[in-house]
N, C-alpha and C positions, 0 to 999 in steps of 0.2 A: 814857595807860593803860600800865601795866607789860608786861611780854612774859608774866611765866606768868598774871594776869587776862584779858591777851587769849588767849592758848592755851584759856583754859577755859572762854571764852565760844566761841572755837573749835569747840570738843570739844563743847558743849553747845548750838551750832549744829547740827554734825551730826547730835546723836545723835536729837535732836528732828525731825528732817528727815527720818532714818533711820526714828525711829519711824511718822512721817506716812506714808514712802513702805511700809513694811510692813503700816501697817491699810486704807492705799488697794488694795494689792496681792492681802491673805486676808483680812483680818476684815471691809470692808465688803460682798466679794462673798459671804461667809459669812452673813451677814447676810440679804442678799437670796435668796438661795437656798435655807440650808439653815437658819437661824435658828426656833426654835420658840418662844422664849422673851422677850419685851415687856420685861422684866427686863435682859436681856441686850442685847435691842437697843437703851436706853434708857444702858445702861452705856458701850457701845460709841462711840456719839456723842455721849457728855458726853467720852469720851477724846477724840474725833476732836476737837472744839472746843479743847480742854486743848491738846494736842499743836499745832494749826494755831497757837494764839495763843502758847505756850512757844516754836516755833520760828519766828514773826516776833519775837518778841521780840529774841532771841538774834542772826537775822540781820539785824538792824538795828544790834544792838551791835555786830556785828562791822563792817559799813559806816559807823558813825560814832557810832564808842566816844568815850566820855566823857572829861574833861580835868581832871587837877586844877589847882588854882586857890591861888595865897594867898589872904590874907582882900581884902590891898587890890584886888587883880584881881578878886575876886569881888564886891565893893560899885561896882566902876567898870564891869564889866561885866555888870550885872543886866540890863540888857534885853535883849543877846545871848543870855545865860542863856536868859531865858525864852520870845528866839526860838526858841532850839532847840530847847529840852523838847517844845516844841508838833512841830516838825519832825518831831521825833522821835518824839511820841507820834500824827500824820497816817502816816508812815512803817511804823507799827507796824499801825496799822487797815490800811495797803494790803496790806502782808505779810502778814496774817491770811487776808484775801479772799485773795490771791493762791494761800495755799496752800489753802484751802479749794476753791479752783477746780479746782487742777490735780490734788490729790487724787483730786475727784470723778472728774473725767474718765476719770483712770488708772484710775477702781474701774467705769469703764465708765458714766458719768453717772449714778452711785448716787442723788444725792438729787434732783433736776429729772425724772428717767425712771421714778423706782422710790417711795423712799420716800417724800417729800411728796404723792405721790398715791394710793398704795394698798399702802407698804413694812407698816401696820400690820395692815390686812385681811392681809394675807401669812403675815407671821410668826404670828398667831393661827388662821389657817387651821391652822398646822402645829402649836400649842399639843397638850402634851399632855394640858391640861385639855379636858374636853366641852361644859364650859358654857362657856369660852373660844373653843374653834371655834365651836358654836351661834350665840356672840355676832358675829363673825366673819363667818361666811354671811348673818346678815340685812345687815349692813352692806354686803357685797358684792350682795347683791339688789336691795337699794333703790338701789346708785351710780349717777348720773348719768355716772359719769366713764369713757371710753374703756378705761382699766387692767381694766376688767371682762373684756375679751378674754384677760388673764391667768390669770385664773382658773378658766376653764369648767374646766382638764385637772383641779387641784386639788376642783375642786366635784364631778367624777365621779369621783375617788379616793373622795370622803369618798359617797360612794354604797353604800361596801362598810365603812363606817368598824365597830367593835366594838360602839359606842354607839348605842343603835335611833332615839336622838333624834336624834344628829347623822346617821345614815344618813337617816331622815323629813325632816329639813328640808335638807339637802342636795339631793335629789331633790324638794324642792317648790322653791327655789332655780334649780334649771335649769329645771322650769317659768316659775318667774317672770321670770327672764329671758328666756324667748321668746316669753311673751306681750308683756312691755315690747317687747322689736324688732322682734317684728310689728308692734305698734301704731306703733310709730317711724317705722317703715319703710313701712306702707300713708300717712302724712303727707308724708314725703320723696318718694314715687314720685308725692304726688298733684300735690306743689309741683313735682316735677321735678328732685331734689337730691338722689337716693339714688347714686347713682354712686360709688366706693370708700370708701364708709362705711363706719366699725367696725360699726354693727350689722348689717350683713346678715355679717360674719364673726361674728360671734358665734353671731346665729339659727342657721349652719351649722354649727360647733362644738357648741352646746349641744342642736340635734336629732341629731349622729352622738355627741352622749354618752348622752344619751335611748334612743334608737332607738325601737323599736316597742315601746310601753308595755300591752299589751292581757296578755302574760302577766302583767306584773310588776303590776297591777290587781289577777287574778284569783288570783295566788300567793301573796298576801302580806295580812297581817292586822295591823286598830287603826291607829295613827297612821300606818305605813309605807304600810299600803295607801292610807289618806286624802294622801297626799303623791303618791301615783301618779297616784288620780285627779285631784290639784289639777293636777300636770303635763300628764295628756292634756288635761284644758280648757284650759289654757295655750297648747296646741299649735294649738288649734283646727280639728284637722283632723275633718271627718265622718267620714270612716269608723271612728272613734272610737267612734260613737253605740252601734252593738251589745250590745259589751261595757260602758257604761256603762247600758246597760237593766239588764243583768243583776243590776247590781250595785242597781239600785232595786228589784229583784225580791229583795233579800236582807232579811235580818227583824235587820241593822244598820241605827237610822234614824241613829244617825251617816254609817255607809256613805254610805247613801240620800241626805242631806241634803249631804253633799258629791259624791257624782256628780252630784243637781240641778245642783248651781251650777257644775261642770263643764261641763252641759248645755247652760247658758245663756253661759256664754265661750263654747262652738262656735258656736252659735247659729244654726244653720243651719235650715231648714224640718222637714230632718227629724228634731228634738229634739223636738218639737211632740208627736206621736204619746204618745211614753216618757212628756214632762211631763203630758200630759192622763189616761196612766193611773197616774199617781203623785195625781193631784191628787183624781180620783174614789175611786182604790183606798185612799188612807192615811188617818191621821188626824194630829194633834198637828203637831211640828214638819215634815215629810216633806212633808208637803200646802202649811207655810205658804208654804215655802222653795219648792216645785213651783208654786203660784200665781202666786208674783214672780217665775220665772222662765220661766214659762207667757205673761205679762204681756208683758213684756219682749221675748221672743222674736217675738211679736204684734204688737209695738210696730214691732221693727226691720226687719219684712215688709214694714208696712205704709209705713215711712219710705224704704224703697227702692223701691215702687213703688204708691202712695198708691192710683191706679186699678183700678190689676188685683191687687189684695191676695188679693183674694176666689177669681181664678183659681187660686190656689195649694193642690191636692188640701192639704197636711197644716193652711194657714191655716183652711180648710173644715171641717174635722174639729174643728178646735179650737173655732174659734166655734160649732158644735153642740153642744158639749161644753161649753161656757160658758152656752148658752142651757139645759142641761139640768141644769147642775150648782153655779153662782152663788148662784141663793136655800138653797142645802144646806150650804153651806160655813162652815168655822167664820168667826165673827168678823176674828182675825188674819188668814186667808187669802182671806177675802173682800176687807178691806182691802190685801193685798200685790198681790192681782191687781186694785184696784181704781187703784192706784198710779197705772199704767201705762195707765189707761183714756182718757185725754185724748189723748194720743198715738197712740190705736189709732184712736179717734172713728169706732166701725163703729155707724153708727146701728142694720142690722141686729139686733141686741145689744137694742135699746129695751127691748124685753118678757123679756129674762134681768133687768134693771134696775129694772123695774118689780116685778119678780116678788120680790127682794130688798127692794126698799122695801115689800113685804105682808108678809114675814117677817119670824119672830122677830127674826133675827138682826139688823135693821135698826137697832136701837136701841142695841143692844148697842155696849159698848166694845173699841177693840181695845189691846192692848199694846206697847209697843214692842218690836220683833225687830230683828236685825241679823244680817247676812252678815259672822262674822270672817273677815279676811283673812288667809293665811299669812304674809303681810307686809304692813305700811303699816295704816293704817286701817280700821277694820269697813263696812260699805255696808248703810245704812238699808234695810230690807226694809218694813217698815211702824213711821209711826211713831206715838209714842199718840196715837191718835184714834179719834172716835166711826164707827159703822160708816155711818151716816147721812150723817156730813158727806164722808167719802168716795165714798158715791154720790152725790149732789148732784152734786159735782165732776165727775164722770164723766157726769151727765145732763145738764149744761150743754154738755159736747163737743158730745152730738148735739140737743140741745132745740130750736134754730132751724129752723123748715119742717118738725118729726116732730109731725104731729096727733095718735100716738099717745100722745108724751111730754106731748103738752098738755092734753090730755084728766086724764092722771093725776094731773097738777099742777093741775089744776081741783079733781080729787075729793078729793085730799088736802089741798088749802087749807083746803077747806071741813070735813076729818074731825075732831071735835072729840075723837077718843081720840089723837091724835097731842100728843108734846108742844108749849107754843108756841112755843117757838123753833126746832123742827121746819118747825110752820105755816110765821112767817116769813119763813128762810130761802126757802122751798119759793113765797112767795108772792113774794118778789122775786127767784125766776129766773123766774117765769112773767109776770110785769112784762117784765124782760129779753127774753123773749121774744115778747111779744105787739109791744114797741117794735121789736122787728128785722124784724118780719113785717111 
């Protein structure tokens, strides 16, 4: 190679090297910090790629520049030739990585620490499109990934955002991440292996970005407010419950219908009370959603202390409130709270049971409802089915050893205004049970 071809392989060594060590230096840490734009950050690292492979290129040629050749030297030396090419073009992929490595490094381990695991949630966080943030925050709600600790500060910026949408799901957001690391976290402490987990920094982070949600509940109206109350059930804390009364107490069944299911994330004994006079007091959706979570709550009394369920002043009230108010109940909320009856299996209950299979409503169909999620998937509240085969279900919990339940399944075997696959059924649970007896 001639001296001014090598000079400019030279010069185009450096300058490519130059340029490498400049976008390691401001534009990738631009990127990660202050970047708003997917566009731009999409720009940036097609250059970074460009520039890493131009300047292995270039310092390759310059460590072993090419040779001219006559013809005869070049037909006698073909397979040195083609040794080298290869050399050459092995040399060029290491130089690539290489500077691809030490780039990063310098830009502070830009792509292993940042971007391949949540550089894009970032940069869209800061979008100055809405529906791009929007997009953004569910993605960082649903991560599995550690880098969520990055974002709680961003997710309480956007708390105050211009956009009422992105403020609502922002603030259901840091909800849902602290019900996720509670749930995480009550798994970890059970196995023994919560010890300097990312999620108990987070829970901490995202309840001092939170804080005390009880004004921001009763301040704030339509989707915002519905985001506050998703966040206090998130939080799970009781003393929560008050102000999420009140708010069942409001002539929003949206409101209503989202404080329930707030009710039932706390789920604490004393949500019981609020759900039983939601379930009695409302009609339409407010009651369906207050039954399944009426249900539920009843469920998870009873699954932590199966014996002494009954001791529990607000379980007591409930199951009164079930005995008195079951055969009344529309269809869908019959079936929502009938859901959760296998699990609860309080025989006490028989003659609310009974009293429902005399009723209209027993025949009746129910339609499918669902609990939408702010995030992830909706949660079957009831799903279509007849209201009939839902008690069934729930009288087979307690029919073994309850004289009372076998009695009724005697009279109704035999009731010929029932329909026959009513009978049926109804005749081989009393089969079932007369064999377990």
């Amino acid at each position: 190679m001639g001296g001014r071809p090598r000079a400019l392989t030279l010069t185009m060594a450096l300058l490519t090297s130059g340029g490498l060590l400049a976008l390691a230096l401001w534009a990738l840490p631009w990127v990660r910090d202050r970047s708003g734009s997917l566009l731009a950050d999409f720009a940036i690292l097609a250059l970074w790629a460009v520039l890493a492979f131009g300047a292995g290129w270039f310092q390759v040629q310059v460590v072993m520049p090419g040779e001219r050749k006559s013809r005869e030297e070049d037909r006698s030396g073909l397979a040195a030739f083609q040794t080298r090419t290869v050399l050459r073009s092995i040399l060029v992929g290491f130089a690539l990585l290489a500077n691809l490595v030490w780039s990063d490094l310098l830009a502070g381990e830009f792509w292993f620490s940042h971007y391949a695991r949540s550089g894009v949630q970032a940069t869209a966080l800061r979008s100055s499109d809405p529906e791009t943030r929007r997009w953004s925050i569910a993605r960082v709600a649903e991560s599995p990934d550690p880098s969520v600790e990055g974002h709680v500060a961003r997710l309480a910026s956007l708390t105050r955002d211009e956009d009422p949408e992105v403020r609502a799901d922002a603030i259901a957001a840091l909800g849902h991440l602290a019900w996720r690391m509670r749930t995480a976290l009550r798994v970890l402490q059970r196995d023994g292996v919560d010890h300097g987990r990312f999620e108990g920094r987070v829970l901490k982070a995202v309840l001092a970005a939170l804080g005390d949600p009880s004004e921001r509940v009763e301040g704030s109206v339509g989707r915002e407010q519905r985001a506050w109350i998703y966040a206090a059930g998130a939080l799970g804390d009781p003393s929560l419950v008050p102000v999420l009364h009140r708010v069942c107490r409001s002539a929003d069944p949206e409101a209503v219908v989202a404080a329930v299911h707030a009710l039932a994330d706390i789920g604490s004994a004393g949500t019981l009370p609020v759900l039983v006079e939601v379930v009695s007091g409302r009609r339409g959706e407010p009651a369906v959603h207050a039954a399944w979570a009426l249900g539920l709550v009843m469920a998870a009394i009873v699954a932590k202390d199966p014996r002494d369920a009954h001791r529990v002043p607000e379980y007591a009230l409930a199951r009164d409130a079930v005995r008195e108010h079951l055969a009344g109940l529309e269809p869908e909320a019959a079936c929502a709270f009938l859901k959760w009856f296998p699990e609860i299996a309080d025989a006490s209950m028989t003659g609310a049971l009974v009293d429902l299979a005399r009723s209209r409503t027993f025949l009746h169909r129910c339609r499918r409802v669902e609990r939408a999620r702010w995030f992830g998937p909706p949660e079957v509240v009831t799903r279509e089915t007849s209201v009939w085969e839902a008690a069934l279900s729930a009288m087979a919990s307690v029919a073994v050893g309850n004289g009372e339940m076998r009695r009724f399944l005697e009279q109704a075997v035999a009731d010929s205004g029932l329909p026959e696959e009513v009978r049926t059924r109804m005749k081989g649970l009393l089969d079932q049970v007369t064999q377990a007896q």
